[in-house]
N, C-alpha and C positions, 0 to 999 in steps of 0.2 A: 157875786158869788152866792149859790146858792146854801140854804143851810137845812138842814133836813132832820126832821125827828125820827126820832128810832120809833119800833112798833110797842113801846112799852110808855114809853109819852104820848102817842097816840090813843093808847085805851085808858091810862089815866088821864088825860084831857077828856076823853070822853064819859068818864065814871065822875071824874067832874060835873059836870054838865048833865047825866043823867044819872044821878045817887041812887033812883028807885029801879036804877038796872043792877048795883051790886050784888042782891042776891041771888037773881041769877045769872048772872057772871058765876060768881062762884060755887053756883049746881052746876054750871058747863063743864067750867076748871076742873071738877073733881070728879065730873063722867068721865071727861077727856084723860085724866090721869088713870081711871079706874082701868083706861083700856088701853091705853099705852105701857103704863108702868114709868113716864118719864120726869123723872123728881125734878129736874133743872127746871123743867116750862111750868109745873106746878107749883115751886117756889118764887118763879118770877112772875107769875101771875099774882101770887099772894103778897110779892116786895109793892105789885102797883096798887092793889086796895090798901095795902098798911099804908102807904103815904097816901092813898085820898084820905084816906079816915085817921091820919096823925100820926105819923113815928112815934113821936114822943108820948103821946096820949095815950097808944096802945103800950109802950113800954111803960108808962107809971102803971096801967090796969093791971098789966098781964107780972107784975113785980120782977120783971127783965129790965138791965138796964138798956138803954137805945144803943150804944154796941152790940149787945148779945140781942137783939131783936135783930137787927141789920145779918150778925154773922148767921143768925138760926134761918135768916131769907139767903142767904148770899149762896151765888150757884157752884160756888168753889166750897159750901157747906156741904156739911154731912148733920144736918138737924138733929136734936134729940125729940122723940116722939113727946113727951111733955112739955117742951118749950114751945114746938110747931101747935099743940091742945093748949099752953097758956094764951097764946099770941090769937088762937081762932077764939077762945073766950072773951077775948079782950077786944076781938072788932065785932062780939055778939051774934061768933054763930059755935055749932058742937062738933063735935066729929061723932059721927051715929055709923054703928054697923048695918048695912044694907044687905039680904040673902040675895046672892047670885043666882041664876039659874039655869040650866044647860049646862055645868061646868062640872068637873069632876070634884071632887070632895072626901076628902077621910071621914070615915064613918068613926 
């Protein structure tokens, strides 16, 4: 019988195995989401770096416990924008506003 990995143990085995590819991984993740708008694949993208780089580690940094880290990733969440800012401080990176361009805008 065969046994088969999902595609989210696939790319954490491989952020495993190539740690100085997570940064950009997650400049991908956040173009990808800039231009989709789709929070589930954003989240779950973010659930496979917090376990390469430590559930637990990121929940003592980010002063969440490791349930509310898990719920604040989980695709049946609805994240608080501050929990999803403690948790990205806590694997050492920011959330920065970036100007769009070509796009409509309130003046």
């Amino acid at each position: 019988m065969n046994t088969y990995r999902t595609i989210g143990e696939v790319e954490e085995q491989y952020l495993r195995d190539h740690p100085e590819e997570i940064d950009e991984y997650i400049a991908v993740l956040f173009d990808e989401y800039a231009e989709s708008g789709d929070t589930a694949a954003l989240l779950s993208s973010l659930r496979v770096v917090c376990r390469v780089k430590g559930v637990s580690r990121i929940a003592e940094v980010s002063g969440l416990s490791r349930k509310g880290v898990q719920k604040a990733l989980s695709e049946n969440g609805n994240p608080q924008f501050g929990s999803v800012n403690a948790i990205m401080h806590a694997m050492g990176y920011r959330l920065i506003p970036q100007k769009l361009h070509d796009t409509p805008h309130v003046p």
